[in-house]
C-alpha positions as CSV (number, residue, x, y, z in Angstrom):
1,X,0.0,0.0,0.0
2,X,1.0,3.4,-0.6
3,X,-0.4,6.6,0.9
4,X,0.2,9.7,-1.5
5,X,0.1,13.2,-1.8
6,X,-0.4,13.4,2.5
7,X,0.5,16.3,4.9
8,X,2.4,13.9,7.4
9,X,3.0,14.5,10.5
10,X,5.3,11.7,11.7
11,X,5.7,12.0,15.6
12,X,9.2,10.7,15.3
13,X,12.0,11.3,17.9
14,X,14.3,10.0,15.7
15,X,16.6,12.9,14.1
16,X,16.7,10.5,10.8
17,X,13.1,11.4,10.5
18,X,11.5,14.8,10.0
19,X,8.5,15.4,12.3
20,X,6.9,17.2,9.6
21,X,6.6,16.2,5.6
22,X,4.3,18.8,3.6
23,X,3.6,16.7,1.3
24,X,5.0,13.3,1.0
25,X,4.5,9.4,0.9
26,X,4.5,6.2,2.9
27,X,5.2,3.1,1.7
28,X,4.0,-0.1,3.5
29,X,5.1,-3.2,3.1
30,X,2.9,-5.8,4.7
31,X,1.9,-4.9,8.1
32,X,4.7,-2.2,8.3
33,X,6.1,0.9,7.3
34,X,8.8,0.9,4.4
35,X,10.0,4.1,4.1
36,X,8.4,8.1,4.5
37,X,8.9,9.9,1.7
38,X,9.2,13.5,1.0
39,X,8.8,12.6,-3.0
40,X,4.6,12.9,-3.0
41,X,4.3,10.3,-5.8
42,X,6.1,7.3,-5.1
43,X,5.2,4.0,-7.0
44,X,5.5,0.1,-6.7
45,X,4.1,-2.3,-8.7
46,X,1.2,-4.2,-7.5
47,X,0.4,-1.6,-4.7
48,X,-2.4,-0.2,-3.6
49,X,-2.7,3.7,-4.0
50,X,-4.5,5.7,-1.7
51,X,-4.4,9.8,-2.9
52,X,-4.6,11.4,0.3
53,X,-4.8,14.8,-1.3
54,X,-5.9,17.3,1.2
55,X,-5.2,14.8,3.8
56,X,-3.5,14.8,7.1
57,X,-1.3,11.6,7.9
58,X,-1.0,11.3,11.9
59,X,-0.2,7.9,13.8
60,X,-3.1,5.9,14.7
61,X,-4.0,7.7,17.8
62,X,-3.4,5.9,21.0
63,X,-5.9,5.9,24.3
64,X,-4.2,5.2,27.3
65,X,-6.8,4.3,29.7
66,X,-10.5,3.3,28.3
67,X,-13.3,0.8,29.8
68,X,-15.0,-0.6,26.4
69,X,-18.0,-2.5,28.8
70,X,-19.1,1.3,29.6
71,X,-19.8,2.4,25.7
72,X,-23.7,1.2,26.9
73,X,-23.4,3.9,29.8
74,X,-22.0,7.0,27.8
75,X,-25.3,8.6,26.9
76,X,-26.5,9.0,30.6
77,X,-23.6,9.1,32.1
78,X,-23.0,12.8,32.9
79,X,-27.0,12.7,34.6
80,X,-25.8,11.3,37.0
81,X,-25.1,14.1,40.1
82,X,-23.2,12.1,42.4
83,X,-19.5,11.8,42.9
84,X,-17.2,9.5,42.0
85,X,-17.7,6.3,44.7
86,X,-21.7,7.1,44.6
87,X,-21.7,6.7,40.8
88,X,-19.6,3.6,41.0
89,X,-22.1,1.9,43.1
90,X,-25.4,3.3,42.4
91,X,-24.6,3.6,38.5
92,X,-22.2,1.6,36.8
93,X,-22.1,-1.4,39.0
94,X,-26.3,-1.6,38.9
95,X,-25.7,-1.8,35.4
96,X,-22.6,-3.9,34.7
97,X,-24.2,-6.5,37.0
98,X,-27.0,-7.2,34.5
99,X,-25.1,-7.6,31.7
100,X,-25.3,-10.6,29.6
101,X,-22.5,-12.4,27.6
102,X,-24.4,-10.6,24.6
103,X,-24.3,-7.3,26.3
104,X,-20.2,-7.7,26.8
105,X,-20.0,-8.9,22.8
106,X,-21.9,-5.6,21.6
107,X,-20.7,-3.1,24.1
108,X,-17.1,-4.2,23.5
109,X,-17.8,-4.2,19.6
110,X,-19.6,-0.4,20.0
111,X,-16.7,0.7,22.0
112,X,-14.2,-0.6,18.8
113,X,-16.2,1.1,16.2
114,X,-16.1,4.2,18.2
115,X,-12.7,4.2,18.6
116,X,-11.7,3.4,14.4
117,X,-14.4,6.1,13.7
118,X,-12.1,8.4,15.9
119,X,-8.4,7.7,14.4
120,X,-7.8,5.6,17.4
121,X,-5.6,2.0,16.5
122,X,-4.8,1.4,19.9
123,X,-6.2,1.7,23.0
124,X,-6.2,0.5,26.7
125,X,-9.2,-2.0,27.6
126,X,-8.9,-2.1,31.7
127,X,-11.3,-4.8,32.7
128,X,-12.1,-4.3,36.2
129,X,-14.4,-3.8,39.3
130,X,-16.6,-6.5,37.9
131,X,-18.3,-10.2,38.9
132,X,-15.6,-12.0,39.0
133,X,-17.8,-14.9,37.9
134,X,-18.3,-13.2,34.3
135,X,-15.2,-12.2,33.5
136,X,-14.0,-15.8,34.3
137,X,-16.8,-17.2,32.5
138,X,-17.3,-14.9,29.5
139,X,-16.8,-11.3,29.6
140,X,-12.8,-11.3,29.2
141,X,-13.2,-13.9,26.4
142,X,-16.0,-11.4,24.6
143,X,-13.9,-8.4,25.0
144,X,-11.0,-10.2,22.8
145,X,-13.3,-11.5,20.5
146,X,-14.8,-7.8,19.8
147,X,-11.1,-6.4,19.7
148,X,-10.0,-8.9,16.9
149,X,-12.6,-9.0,14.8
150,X,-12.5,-5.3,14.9
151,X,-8.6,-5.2,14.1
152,X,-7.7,-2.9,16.7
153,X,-4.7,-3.3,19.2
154,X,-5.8,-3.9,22.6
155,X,-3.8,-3.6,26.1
156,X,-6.3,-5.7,28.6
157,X,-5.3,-5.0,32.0
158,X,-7.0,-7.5,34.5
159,X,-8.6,-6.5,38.2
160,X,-10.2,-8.4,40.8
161,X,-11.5,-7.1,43.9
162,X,-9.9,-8.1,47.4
163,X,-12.1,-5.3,50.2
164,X,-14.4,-2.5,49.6
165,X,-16.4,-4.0,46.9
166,X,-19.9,-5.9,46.8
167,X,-19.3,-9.1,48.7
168,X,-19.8,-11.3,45.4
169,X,-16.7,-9.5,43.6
170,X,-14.0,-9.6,46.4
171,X,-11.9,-13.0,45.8
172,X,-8.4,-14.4,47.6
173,X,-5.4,-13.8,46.3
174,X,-4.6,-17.3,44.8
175,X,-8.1,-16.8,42.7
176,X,-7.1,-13.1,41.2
177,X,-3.8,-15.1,40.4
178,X,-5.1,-18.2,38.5
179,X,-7.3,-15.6,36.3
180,X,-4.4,-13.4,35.5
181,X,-2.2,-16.6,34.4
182,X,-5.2,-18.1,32.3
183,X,-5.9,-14.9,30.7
184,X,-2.4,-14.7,29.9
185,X,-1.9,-17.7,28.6
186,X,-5.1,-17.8,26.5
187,X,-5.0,-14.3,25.2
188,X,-1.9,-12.8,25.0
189,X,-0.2,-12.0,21.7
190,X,-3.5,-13.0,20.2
191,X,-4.9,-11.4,17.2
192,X,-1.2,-11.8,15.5
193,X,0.0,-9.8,17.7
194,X,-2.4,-7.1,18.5
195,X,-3.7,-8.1,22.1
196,X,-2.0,-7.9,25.0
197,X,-3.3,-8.9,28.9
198,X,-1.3,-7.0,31.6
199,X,-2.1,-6.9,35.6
200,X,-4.8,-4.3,36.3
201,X,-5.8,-3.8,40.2
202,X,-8.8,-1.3,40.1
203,X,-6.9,0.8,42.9
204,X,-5.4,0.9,46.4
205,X,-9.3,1.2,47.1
206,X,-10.0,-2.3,46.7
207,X,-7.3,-4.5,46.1
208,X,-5.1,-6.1,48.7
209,X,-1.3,-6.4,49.4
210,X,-1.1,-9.7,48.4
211,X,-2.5,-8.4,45.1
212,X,-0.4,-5.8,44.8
213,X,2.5,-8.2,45.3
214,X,1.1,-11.2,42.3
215,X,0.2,-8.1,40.1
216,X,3.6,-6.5,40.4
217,X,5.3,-10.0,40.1
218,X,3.4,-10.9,37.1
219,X,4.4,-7.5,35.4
220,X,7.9,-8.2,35.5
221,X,8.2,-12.2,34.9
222,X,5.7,-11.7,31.9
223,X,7.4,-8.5,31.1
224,X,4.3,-6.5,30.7
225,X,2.7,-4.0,32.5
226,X,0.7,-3.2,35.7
227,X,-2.0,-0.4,35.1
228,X,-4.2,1.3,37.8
229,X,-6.3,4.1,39.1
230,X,-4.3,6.4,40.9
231,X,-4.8,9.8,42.8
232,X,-7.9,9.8,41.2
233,X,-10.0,11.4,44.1
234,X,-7.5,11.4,46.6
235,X,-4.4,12.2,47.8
236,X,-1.6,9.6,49.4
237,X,-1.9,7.1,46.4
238,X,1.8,7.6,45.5
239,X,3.0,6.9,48.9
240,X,0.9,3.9,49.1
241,X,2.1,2.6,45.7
242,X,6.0,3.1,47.0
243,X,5.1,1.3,50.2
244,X,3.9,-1.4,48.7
245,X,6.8,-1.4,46.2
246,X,5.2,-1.5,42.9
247,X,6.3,2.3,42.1
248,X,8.6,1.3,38.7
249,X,9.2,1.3,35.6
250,X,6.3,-1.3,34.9
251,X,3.4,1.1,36.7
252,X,0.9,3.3,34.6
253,X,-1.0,4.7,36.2
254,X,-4.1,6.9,35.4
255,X,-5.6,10.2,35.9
256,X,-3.0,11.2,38.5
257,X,-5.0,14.1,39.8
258,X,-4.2,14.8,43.9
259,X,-0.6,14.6,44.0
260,X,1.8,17.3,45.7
261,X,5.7,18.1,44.6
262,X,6.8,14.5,46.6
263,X,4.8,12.5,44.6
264,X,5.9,14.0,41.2
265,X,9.2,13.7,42.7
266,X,8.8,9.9,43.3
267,X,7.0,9.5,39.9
268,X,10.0,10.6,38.1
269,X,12.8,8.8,40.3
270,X,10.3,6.2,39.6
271,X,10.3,5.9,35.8
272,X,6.6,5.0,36.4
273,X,4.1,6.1,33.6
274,X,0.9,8.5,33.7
275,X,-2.1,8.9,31.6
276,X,-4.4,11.4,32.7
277,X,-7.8,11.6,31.6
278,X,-9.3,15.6,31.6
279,X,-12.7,15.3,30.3
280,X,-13.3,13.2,33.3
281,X,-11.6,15.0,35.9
282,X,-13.1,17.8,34.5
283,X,-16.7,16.7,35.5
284,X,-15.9,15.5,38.8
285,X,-13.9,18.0,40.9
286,X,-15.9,17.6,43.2
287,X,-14.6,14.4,44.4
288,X,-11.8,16.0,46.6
289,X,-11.5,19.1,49.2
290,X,-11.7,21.8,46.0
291,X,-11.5,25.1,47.2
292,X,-11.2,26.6,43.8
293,X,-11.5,25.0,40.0
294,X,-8.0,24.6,39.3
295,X,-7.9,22.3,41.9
296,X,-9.5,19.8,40.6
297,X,-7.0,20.0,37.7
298,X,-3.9,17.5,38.0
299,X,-0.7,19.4,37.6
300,X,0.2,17.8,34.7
301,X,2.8,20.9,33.5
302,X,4.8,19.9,36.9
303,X,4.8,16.1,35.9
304,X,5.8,17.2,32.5
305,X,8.9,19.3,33.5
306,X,9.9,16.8,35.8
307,X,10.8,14.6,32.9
308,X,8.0,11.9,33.7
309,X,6.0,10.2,30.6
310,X,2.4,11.6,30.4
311,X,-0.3,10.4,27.9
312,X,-3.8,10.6,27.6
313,X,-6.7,8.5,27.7
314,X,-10.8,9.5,27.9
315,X,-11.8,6.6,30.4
316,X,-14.8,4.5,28.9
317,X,-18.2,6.8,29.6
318,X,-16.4,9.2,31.3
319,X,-14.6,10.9,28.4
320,X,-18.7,10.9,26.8
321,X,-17.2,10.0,23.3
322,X,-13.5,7.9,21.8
323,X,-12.6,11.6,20.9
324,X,-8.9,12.1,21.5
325,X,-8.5,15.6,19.9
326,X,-11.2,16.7,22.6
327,X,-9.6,15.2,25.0
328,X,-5.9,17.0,23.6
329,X,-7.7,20.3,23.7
330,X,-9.1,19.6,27.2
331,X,-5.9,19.4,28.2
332,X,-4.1,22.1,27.0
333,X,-6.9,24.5,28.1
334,X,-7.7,22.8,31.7
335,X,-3.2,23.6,32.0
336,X,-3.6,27.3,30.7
337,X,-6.3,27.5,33.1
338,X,-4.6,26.2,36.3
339,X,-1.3,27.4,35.3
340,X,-2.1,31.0,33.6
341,X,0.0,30.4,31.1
342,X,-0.5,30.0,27.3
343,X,3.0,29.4,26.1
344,X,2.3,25.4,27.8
345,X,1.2,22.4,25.6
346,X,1.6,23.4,22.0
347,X,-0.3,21.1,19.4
348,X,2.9,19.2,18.9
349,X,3.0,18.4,22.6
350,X,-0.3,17.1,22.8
351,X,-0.6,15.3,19.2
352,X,2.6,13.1,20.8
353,X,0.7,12.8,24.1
354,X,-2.0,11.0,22.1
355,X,0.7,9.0,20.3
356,X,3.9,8.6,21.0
357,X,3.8,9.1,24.8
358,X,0.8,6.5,24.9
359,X,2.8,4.1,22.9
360,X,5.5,4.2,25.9
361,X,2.7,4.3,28.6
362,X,2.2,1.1,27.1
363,X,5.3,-0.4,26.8
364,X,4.6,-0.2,22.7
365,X,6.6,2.5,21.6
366,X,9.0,0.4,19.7
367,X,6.2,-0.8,17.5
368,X,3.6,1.8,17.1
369,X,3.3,5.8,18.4
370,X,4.9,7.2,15.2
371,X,5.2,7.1,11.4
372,X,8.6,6.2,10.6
373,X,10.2,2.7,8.5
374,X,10.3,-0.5,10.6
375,X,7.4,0.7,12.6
376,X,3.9,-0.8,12.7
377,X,1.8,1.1,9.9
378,X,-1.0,2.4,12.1
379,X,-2.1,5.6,10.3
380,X,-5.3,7.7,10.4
381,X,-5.6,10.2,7.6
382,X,-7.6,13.7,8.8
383,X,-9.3,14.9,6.1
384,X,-9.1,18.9,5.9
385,X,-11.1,20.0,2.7
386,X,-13.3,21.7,4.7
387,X,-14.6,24.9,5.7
388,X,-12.9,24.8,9.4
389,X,-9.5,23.7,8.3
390,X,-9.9,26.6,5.4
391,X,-6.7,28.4,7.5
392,X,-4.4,26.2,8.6
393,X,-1.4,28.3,9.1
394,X,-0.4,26.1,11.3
395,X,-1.2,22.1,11.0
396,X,-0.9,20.5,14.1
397,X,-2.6,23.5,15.9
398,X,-5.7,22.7,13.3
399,X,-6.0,18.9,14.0
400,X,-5.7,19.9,17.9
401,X,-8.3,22.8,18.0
402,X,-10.4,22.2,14.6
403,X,-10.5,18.6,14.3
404,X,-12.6,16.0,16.0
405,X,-13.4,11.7,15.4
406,X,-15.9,13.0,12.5
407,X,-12.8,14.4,10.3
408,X,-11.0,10.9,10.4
409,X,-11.4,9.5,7.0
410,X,-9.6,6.7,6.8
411,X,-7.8,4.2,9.0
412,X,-4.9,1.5,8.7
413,X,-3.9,-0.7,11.7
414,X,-1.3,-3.3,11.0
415,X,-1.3,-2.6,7.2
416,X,-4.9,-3.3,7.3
417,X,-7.9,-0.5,6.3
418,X,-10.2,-0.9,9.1
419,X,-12.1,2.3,7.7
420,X,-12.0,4.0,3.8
421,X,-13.8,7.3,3.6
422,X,-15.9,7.0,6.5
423,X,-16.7,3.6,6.2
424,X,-15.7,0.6,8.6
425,X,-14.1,-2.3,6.8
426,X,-14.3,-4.6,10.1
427,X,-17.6,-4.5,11.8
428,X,-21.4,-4.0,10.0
429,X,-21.7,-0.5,11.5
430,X,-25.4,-0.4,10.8
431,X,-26.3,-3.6,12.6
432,X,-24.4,-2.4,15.8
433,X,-26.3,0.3,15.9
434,X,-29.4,-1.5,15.5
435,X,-28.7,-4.4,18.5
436,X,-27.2,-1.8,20.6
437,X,-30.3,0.6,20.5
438,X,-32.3,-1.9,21.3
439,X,-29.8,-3.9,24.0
440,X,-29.2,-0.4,25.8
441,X,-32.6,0.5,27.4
442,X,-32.9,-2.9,28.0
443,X,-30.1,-3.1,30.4
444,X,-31.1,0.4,31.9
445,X,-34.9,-1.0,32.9
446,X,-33.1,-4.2,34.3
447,X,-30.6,-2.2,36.5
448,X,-33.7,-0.2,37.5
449,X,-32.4,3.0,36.0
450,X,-34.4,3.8,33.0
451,X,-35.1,6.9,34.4
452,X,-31.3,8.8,33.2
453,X,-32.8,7.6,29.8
454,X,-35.8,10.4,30.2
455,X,-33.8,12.7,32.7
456,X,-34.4,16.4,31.8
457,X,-36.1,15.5,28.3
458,X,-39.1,16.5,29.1
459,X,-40.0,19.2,28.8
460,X,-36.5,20.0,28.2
461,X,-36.6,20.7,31.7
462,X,-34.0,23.5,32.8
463,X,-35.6,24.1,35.9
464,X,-33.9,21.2,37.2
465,X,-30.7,23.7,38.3
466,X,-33.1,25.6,40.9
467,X,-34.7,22.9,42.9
């Protein structure tokens, strides 16, 4: 396949490679990328040609913490008042708990078509806070089987419950062991490649020291990963994560929100990863002592500076949509906002955030993150014939501030289209849609929460903000 006539902008960190081609070529060979050229014509024989003439060429966009069970919740999500722990147990688990085997197929399979419709090849899949019983039985095998046949690379981070959770998810240690090793042994590497199953504790909230210990273990004899929730709504996380000695180079961990100077201190002696999720945090400040709005803003700048890997991620329902530009610009203006400063998080910054960084968040940046020869040929082409993009001066500030998932034309993961103009090569978009609008208020009336479905519809009730 070759890619033609394309604005590219390569993410590279390699001085070999320019980080910017006007307009120039890539060349794949199979399931990887031969060679970038600045030459906007090149030819083979017997390759494909795509003319990506008014096209941007970015690195299949990466999201570094995601929940694909919750793509059933995102509509209703944000009617839901409470904070974080209420919504956890008087939202999403009332919900999760009635899912079927189908419900996990279709909600994992809607969560993958969301995320090729946005650019996204990659993403993190953290299966946790769940019955145990399910994911043992069939939810973890439905999530893979969604993943694959939808072509997308998947990191599946694994978490059972050991304290604080309803009494029919908290299991011994030996039991959240045996499921990490199966999965592992079943899954991982599947898909040729494209899935891999790393240790996943849902937090220092519920899982125990003993899990802390197999998950950390398993991270390093597997060579994998370990990835968490982590001063999400409180502070002391860090401390807890360095007392129980799983602070290293193997730890991601996300959102990253309460932490003071000695935290981002240990986080960069640690070499530990973070991807922070600011749609999210954005909507729930209120889950800590906030005196003012920045506050519920992690410092993200000060992690930065401090030389410590930072991505992004849009966390299942939380983030509303698979959206990773939104969640870019959220970013940069959430830091200009707590830091009064506008000189912080240029486009650049935050396009490698969404790429790049992720990839090493993920222990994948030798593969995939950027568009250079030898790497994985995950591409998204942006396609700027339109009215918004009518003066971009400046590129990467236009796919950062103009663009959204709707302005992603085409997709490649692997050296595979998964979507040509618009349209998804890898999953029958309109019978999705059809099961899942009928399986979604299903599963609301079961759970008993039907009414989020009707929740300030009628009669587009605004009065709701004075009662």
């Amino acid at each position: 396949m070759i890619i033609n006539n394309a604005s590219i902008i390569t993410a590279s960190q390699s001085t070999s490679v320019d980080k910017y081609i006007q307009n120039g070529s890539i060349v794949i060979e199979g399931d990887k990328i031969e060679s970038v050229q600045k030459d906007n014509r090149a030819t083979v024989d017997d390759h494909e040609v795509i003319d990506a003439d008014g096209m941007a060429a970015i690195p299949g966009l990466i999201n570094g913490h995601n929940h694909f069970e919750q793509s059933f919740m995102q509509s209703a999500v944000r009617l839901y008042d409470g904070d974080t722990a209420e919504w956890i147990q008087e939202f999403k688990i009332p919900l999760t708990e009635e899912m079927t085997r189908d419900d996990y197929y279709l909600s994992n399979k809607l969560a993958c078509l969301n995320l090729i419709q946005s650019g996204v090849t990659c993403s993190v899949n953290h299966i946790c806070q769940q019955d145990p019983e399910k994911l043992e039985s069939f939810g973890i095998d439905q999530s893979v089987r969604a993943a694959t046949e939808a072509g997308v690379r998947v990191v599946m981070p694994i978490g059972l419950a050991g304290k604080n959770e309803p009494a029919h998810y908290i299991v011994d240690n030996d039991r959240y062991e045996e499921l990490l090793e199966t999965t592992y042994q079943k899954w991982h590497g599947s898909a040729n490649g494209k899935i891999r199953i790393w240790a996943g504790p849902t937090g220092f909230y519920s899982a125990t020291e003993e899990m802390w210990k197999t998950a950390s273990e398993f991270a390093t004899e597997a060579t994998t990963g370990l990835h968490t929730h982590i001063a999400t709504f409180e502070t002391g996380d860090i401390e807890k994560a360095k007392q129980e000695g799983v602070l290293d180079e193997n730890f991601v961990g996300a959102h990253c929100v309460w932490v003071d100077e000695q935290d981002i201190a240990d986080i960069a002696e640690s070499e530990c990863k973070i991807v922070h999720n600011p749609v999210y945090k954005l909507g729930y400040t209120v889950d800590s002592d906030v005196h003012a709005f920045g506050d519920g803003i992690a410092p993200i700048f000060d992690l930065c500076k401090s030389g410590c890997t930072v991505g992004l991620g849009q966390d299942g329902c939380m983030g509303n949509t698979q959206d990773l530009f939104k969640e870019m610009r959220m970013l940069a203006l959430t830091q200009h906002h707590k830091y009064e400063r506008k000189d912080i998080f240029p486009p650049a910054k935050l396009l490698e955030m969404a790429t790049i960084e992720n990839a090493r968040a993920v222990s994948w940046e030798n593969d995939i993150g950027s568009i250079e020869p030898g790497k994985k040929a995950d591409i998204a082409l942006v396609n700027l014939d339109k009215p918004k993009f009518a003066s971009n001066a400046n590129l990467p500030a236009s796919i950062v501030y103009q663009a959204s998932a709707a302005d992603v034309s085409t997709v490649i993961a692997d050296g595979t289209v998964l979507m040509r103009d618009r349209q998804v090569q890898t999953i029958d978009e309109e019978e999705t849609l059809a099961e899942a609008r009928d399986a979604i208020p299903e599963l609301f009336h079961r759970a008993g929460l039907e009414e989020y479905l009707q929740r300030g519809v009628e009669p587009w009730d605004a009065s709701l903000i004075l009662s």
